[in-house]
MDAnalysis code that builds the backbone (N, CA, C; Angstrom):
import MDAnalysis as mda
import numpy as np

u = mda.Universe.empty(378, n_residues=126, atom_resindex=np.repeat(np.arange(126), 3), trajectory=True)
u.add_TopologyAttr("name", ["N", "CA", "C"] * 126)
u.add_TopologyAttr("resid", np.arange(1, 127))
u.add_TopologyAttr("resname", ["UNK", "UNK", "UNK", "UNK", "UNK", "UNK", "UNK", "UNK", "UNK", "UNK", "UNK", "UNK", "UNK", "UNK", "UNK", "UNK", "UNK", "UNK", "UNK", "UNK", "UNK", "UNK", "UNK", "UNK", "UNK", "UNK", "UNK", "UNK", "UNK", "UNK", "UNK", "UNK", "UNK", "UNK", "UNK", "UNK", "UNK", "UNK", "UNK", "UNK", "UNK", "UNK", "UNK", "UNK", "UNK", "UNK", "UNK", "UNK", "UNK", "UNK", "UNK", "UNK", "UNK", "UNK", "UNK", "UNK", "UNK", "UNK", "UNK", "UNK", "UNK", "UNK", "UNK", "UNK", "UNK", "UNK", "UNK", "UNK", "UNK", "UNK", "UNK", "UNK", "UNK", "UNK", "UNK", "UNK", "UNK", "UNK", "UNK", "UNK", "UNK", "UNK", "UNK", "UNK", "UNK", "UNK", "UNK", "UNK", "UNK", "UNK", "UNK", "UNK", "UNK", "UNK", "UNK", "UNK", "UNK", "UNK", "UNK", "UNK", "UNK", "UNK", "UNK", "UNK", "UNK", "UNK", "UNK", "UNK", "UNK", "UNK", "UNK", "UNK", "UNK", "UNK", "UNK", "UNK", "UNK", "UNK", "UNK", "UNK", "UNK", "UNK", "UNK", "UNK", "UNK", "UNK"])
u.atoms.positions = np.array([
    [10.391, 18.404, 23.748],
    [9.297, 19.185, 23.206],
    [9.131, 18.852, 21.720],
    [7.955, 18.737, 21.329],
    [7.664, 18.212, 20.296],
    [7.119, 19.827, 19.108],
    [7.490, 20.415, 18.187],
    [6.839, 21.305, 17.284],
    [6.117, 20.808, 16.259],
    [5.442, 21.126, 15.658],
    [4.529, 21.136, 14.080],
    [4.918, 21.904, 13.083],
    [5.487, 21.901, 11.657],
    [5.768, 22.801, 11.335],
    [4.758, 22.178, 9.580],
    [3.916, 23.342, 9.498],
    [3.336, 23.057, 8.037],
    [3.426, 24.428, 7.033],
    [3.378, 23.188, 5.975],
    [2.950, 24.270, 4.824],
    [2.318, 23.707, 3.678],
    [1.509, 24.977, 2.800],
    [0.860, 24.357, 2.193],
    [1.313, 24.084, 0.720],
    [0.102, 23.237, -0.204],
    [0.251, 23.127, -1.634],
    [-0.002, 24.010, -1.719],
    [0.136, 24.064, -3.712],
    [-0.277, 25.537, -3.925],
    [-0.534, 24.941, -5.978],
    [-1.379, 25.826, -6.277],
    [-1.577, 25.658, -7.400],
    [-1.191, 27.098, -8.726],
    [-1.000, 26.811, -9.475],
    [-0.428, 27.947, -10.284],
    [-2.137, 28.308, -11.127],
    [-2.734, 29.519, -10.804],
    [-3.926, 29.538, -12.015],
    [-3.535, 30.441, -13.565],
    [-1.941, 30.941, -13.334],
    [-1.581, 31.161, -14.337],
    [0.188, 30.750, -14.472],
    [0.393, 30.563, -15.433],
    [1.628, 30.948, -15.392],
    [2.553, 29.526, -14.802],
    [2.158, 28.680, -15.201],
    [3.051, 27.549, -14.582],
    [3.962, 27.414, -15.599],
    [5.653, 26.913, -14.634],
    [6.636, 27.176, -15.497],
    [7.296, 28.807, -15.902],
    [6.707, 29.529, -15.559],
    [6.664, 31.020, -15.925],
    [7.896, 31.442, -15.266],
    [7.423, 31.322, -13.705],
    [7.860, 31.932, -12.664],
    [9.607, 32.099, -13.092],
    [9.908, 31.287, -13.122],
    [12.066, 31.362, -12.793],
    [12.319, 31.827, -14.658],
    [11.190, 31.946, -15.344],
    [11.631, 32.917, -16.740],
    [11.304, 33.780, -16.255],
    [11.040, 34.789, -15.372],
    [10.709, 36.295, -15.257],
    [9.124, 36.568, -16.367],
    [8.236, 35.413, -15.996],
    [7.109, 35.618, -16.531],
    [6.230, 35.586, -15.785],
    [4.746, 36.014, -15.789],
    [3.821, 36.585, -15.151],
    [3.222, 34.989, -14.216],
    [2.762, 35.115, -12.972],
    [2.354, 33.983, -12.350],
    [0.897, 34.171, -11.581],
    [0.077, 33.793, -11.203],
    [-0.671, 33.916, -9.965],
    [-1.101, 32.400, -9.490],
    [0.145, 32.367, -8.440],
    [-0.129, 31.417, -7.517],
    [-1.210, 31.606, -6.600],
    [-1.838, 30.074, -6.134],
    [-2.855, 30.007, -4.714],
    [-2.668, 28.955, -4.240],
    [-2.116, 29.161, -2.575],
    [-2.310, 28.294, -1.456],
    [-3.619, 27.498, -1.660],
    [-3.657, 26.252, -1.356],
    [-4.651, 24.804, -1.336],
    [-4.747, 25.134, 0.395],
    [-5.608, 24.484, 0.892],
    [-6.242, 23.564, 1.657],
    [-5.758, 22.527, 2.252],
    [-4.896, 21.546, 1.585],
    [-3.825, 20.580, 1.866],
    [-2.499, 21.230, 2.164],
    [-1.942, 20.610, 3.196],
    [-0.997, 20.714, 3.409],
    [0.504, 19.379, 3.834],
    [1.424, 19.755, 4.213],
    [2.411, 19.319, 4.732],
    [3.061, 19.198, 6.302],
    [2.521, 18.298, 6.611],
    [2.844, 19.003, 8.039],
    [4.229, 17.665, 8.725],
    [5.073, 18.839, 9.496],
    [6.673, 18.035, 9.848],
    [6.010, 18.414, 11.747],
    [6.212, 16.831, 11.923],
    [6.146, 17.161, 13.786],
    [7.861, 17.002, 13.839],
    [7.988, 17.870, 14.905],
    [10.067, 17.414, 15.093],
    [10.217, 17.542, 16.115],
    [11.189, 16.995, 16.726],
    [11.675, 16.201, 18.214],
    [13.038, 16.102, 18.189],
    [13.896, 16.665, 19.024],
    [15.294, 16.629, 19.497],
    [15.592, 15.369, 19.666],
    [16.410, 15.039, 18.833],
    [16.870, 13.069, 19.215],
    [18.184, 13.316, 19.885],
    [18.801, 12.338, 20.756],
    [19.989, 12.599, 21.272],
    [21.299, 11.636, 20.563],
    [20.691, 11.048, 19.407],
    [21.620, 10.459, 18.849],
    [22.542, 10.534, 17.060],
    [22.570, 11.777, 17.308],
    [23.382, 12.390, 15.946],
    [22.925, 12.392, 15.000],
    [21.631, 12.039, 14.859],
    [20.977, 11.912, 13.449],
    [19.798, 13.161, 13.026],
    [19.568, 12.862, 11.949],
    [18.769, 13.496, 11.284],
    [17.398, 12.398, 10.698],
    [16.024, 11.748, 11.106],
    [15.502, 10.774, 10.633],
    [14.539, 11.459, 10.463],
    [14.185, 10.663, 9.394],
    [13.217, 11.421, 8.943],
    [11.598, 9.790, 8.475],
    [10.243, 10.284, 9.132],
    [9.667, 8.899, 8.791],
    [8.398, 9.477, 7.828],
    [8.102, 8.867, 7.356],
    [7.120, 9.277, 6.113],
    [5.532, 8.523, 6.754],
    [4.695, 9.084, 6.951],
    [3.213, 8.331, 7.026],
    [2.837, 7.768, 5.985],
    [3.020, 8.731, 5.129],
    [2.369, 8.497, 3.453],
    [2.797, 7.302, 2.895],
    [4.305, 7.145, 3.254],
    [4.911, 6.160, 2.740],
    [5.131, 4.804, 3.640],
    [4.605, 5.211, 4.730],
    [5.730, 4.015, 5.531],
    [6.588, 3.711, 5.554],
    [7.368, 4.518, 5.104],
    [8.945, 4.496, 5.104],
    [9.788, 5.520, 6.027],
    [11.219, 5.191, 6.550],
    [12.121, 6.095, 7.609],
    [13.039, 6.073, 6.837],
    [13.865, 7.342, 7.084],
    [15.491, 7.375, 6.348],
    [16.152, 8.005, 7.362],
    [17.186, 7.989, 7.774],
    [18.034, 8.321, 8.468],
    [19.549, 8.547, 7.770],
    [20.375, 9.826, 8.431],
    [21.630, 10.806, 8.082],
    [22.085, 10.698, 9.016],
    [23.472, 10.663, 9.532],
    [24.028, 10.530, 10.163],
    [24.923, 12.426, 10.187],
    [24.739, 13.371, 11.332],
    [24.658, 15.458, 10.911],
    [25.596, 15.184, 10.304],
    [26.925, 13.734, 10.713],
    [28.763, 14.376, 10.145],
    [28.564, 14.128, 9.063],
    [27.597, 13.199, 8.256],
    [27.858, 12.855, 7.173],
    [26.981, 13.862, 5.963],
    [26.377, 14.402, 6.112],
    [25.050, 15.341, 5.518],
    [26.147, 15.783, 4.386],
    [27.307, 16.217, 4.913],
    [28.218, 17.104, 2.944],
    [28.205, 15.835, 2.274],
    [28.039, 14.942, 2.310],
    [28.791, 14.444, 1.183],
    [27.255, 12.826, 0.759],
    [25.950, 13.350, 1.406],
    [25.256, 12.499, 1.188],
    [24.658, 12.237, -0.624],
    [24.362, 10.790, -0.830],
    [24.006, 10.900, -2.302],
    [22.632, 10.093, -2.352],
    [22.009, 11.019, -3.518],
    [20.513, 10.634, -3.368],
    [20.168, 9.255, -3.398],
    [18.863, 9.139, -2.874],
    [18.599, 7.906, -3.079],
    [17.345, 7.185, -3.596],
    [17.053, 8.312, -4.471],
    [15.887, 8.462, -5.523],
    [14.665, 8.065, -4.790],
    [14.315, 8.525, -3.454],
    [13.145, 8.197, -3.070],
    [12.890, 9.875, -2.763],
    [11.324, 9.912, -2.047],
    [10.850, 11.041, -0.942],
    [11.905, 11.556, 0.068],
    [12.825, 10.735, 0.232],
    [13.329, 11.003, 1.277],
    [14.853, 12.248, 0.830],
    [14.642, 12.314, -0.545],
    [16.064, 13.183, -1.021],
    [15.566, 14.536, -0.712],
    [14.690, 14.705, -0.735],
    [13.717, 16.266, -0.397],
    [14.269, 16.448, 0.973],
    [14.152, 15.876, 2.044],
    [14.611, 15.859, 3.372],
    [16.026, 16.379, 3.617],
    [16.766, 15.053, 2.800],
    [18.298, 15.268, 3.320],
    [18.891, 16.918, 2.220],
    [17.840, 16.724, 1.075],
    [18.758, 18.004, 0.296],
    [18.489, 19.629, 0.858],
    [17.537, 19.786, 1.915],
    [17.454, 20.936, 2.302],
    [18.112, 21.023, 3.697],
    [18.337, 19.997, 4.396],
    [19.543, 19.610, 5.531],
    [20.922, 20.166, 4.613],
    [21.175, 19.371, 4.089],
    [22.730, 20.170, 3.298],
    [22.436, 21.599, 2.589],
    [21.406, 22.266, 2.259],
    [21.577, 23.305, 1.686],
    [21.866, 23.950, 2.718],
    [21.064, 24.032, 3.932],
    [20.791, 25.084, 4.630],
    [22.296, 24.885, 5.524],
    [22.936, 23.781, 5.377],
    [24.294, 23.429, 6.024],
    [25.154, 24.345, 5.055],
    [25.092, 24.463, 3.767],
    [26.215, 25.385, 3.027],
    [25.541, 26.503, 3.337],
    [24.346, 27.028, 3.952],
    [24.338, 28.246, 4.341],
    [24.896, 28.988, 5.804],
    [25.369, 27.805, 6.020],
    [25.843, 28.016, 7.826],
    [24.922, 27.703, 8.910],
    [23.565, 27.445, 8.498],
    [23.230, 26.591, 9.336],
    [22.927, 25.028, 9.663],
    [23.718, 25.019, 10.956],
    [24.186, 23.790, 11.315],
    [22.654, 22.896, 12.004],
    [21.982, 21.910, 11.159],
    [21.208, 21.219, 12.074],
    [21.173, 20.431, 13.092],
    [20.282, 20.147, 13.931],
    [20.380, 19.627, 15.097],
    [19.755, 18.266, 14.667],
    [20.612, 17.237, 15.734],
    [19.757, 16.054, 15.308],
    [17.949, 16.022, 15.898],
    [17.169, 15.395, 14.635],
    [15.598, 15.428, 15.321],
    [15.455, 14.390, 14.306],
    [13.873, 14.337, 14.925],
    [13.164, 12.999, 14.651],
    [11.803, 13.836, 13.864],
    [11.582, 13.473, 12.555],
    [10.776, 14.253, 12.213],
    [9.712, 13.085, 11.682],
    [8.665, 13.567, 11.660],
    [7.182, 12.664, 11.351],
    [6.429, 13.626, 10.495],
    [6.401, 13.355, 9.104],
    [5.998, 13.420, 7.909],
    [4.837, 12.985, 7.444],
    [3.644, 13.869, 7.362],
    [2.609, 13.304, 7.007],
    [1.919, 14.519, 6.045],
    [1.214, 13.692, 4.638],
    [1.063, 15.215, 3.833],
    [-0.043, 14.767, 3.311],
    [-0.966, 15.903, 3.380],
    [-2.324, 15.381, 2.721],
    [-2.317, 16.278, 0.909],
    [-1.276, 16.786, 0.497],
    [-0.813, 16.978, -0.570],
    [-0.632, 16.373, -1.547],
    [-1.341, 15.449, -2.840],
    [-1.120, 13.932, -3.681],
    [-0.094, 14.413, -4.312],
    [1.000, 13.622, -4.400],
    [2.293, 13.671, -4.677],
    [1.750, 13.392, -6.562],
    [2.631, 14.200, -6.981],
    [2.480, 14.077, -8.314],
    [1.430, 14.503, -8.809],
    [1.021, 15.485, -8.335],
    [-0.422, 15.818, -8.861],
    [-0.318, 17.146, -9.538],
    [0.773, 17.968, -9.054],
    [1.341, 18.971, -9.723],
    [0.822, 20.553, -9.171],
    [0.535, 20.148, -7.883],
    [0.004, 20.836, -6.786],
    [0.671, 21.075, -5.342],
    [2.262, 20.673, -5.949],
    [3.646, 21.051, -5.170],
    [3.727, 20.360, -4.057],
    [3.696, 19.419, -4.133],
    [3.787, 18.565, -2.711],
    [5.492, 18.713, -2.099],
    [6.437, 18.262, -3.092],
    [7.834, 18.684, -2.638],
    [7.714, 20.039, -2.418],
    [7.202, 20.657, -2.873],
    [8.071, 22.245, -1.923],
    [7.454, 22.321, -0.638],
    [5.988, 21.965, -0.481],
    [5.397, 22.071, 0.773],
    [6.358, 20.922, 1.670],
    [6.962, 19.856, 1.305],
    [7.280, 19.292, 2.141],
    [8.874, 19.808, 2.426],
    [9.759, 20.396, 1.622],
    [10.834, 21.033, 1.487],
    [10.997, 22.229, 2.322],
    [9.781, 22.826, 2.243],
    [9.147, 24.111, 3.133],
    [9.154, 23.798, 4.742],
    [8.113, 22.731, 4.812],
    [8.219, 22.613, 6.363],
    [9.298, 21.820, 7.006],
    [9.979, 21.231, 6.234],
    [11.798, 20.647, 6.443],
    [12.429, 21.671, 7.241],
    [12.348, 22.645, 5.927],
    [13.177, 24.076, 6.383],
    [12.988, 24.579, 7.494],
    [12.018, 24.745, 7.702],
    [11.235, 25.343, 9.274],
    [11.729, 24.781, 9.868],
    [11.483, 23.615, 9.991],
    [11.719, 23.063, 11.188],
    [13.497, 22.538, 11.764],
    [14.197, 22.526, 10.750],
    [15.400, 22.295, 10.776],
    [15.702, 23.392, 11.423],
    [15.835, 24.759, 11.039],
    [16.259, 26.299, 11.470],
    [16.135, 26.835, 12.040],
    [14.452, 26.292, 12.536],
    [14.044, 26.671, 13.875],
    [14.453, 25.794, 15.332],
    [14.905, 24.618, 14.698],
    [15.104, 23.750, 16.324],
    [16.914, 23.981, 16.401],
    [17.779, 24.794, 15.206],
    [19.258, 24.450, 15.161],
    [19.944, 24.821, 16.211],
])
Protein backbone atom coordinates (compact mmCIF):
# COMPACT_ATOMS: atom_id res chain seq x y z
CA UNK A 1 0.00 0.00 0.00
CA UNK A 2 1.22 3.07 -1.07
CA UNK A 3 0.29 6.61 1.38
CA UNK A 4 0.76 10.44 0.53
CA UNK A 5 1.77 12.37 3.19
CA UNK A 6 1.95 16.43 2.60
CA UNK A 7 2.59 19.53 4.00
CA UNK A 8 2.72 22.82 3.34
CA UNK A 9 5.15 26.06 2.95
CA UNK A 10 4.46 28.71 4.92
CA UNK A 11 5.44 32.28 5.00
CA UNK A 12 6.07 34.51 8.09
CA UNK A 13 3.98 38.10 7.42
CA UNK A 14 5.42 39.09 10.66
CA UNK A 15 7.89 38.22 12.80
CA UNK A 16 10.48 36.13 11.03
CA UNK A 17 13.19 34.91 13.27
CA UNK A 18 10.92 36.01 16.20
CA UNK A 19 9.32 32.86 16.86
CA UNK A 20 12.10 30.63 19.17
CA UNK A 21 12.87 34.42 20.96
CA UNK A 22 9.39 34.35 22.49
CA UNK A 23 8.48 37.18 19.99
CA UNK A 24 5.31 37.97 18.27
CA UNK A 25 4.75 35.93 14.77
CA UNK A 26 1.88 35.55 12.23
CA UNK A 27 2.56 32.75 10.17
CA UNK A 28 0.52 31.60 6.73
CA UNK A 29 0.26 28.29 5.06
CA UNK A 30 1.17 28.74 0.98
CA UNK A 31 -0.44 26.87 -1.65
CA UNK A 32 2.74 24.83 -2.34
CA UNK A 33 3.44 22.09 -0.80
CA UNK A 34 5.57 18.91 0.05
CA UNK A 35 4.32 15.89 -0.68
CA UNK A 36 6.15 12.18 0.63
CA UNK A 37 4.40 9.04 -1.28
CA UNK A 38 5.75 5.94 1.11
CA UNK A 39 5.84 2.27 0.51
CA UNK A 40 6.91 -0.62 2.84
CA UNK A 41 10.26 -1.93 1.31
CA UNK A 42 11.25 -5.37 2.47
CA UNK A 43 14.80 -4.66 2.52
CA UNK A 44 16.01 -2.81 5.74
CA UNK A 45 16.27 0.43 4.44
CA UNK A 46 15.11 3.69 4.70
CA UNK A 47 15.40 5.43 0.77
CA UNK A 48 14.58 8.16 0.18
CA UNK A 49 14.32 9.67 -3.90
CA UNK A 50 14.03 13.30 -4.62
CA UNK A 51 12.00 14.43 -8.02
CA UNK A 52 13.26 17.86 -7.60
CA UNK A 53 16.57 16.64 -7.51
CA UNK A 54 16.99 13.48 -9.22
CA UNK A 55 18.69 12.22 -6.71
CA UNK A 56 18.13 8.79 -4.10
CA UNK A 57 19.82 8.29 -0.71
CA UNK A 58 19.53 5.39 1.11
CA UNK A 59 20.11 4.29 5.32
CA UNK A 60 20.56 1.25 6.16
CA UNK A 61 17.31 1.27 9.99
CA UNK A 62 20.70 -0.49 12.00
CA UNK A 63 22.71 2.14 11.01
CA UNK A 64 20.37 5.49 11.43
CA UNK A 65 22.31 6.28 15.35
CA UNK A 66 25.27 6.90 14.18
CA UNK A 67 24.57 8.39 10.50
CA UNK A 68 26.71 11.61 9.35
CA UNK A 69 25.48 14.29 7.17
CA UNK A 70 26.05 14.53 3.89
CA UNK A 71 25.43 18.09 3.14
CA UNK A 72 22.81 17.47 0.61
CA UNK A 73 18.59 17.49 0.72
CA UNK A 74 18.85 14.34 1.76
CA UNK A 75 20.13 15.22 5.64
CA UNK A 76 16.49 16.55 6.25
CA UNK A 77 15.32 12.89 5.64
CA UNK A 78 17.79 10.86 7.57
CA UNK A 79 17.81 13.65 10.58
CA UNK A 80 14.14 13.27 11.42
CA UNK A 81 14.51 9.24 11.03
CA UNK A 82 17.07 9.50 14.00
CA UNK A 83 15.21 12.06 15.94
CA UNK A 84 12.10 10.40 16.04
CA UNK A 85 14.42 7.07 16.74
CA UNK A 86 15.75 8.91 20.11
CA UNK A 87 12.16 9.38 20.69
CA UNK A 88 11.36 5.66 20.67
CA UNK A 89 10.06 5.52 17.60
CA UNK A 90 11.40 2.83 15.69
CA UNK A 91 11.03 3.27 11.73
CA UNK A 92 10.05 0.90 9.32
CA UNK A 93 11.93 0.36 6.26
CA UNK A 94 10.01 2.43 3.14
CA UNK A 95 10.59 3.79 -0.04
CA UNK A 96 9.69 7.31 -0.07
CA UNK A 97 9.17 9.61 -3.33
CA UNK A 98 9.78 13.23 -2.72
CA UNK A 99 8.43 15.75 -4.76
CA UNK A 100 7.96 19.56 -3.61
CA UNK A 101 6.53 22.30 -5.39
CA UNK A 102 8.02 24.53 -2.48
CA UNK A 103 11.44 26.66 -4.17
CA UNK A 104 14.02 25.62 -1.94
CA UNK A 105 15.73 28.61 -0.67
CA UNK A 106 13.26 30.94 -1.12
CA UNK A 107 12.63 31.34 2.52
CA UNK A 108 9.16 29.99 2.33
CA UNK A 109 10.21 26.77 4.44
CA UNK A 110 10.65 24.18 2.13
CA UNK A 111 12.79 21.99 4.79
CA UNK A 112 10.23 21.98 7.38
CA UNK A 113 7.47 21.14 4.90
CA UNK A 114 9.63 18.47 3.75
CA UNK A 115 10.81 17.47 7.45
CA UNK A 116 7.02 17.61 8.24
CA UNK A 117 5.82 15.14 5.79
CA UNK A 118 9.05 12.79 6.62
CA UNK A 119 7.62 12.79 10.02
CA UNK A 120 4.22 11.68 9.03
CA UNK A 121 5.00 9.40 7.22
CA UNK A 122 7.76 7.63 9.11
CA UNK A 123 5.27 7.40 12.42
CA UNK A 124 2.56 6.66 10.71
CA UNK A 125 3.79 3.50 8.68
CA UNK A 126 6.25 2.40 12.12
Amino acid sequence: MIRTFRAPGRVNLIGEHTDYNDGFVLPAALDLFCDVRAEIATDGKLTARSANFGEQSAWALGDLPSVKPRGDWSDYVAGVAVELLRLGVKPTALRLEIDSTVPVGSGLSSSASLEISVGFALASMA
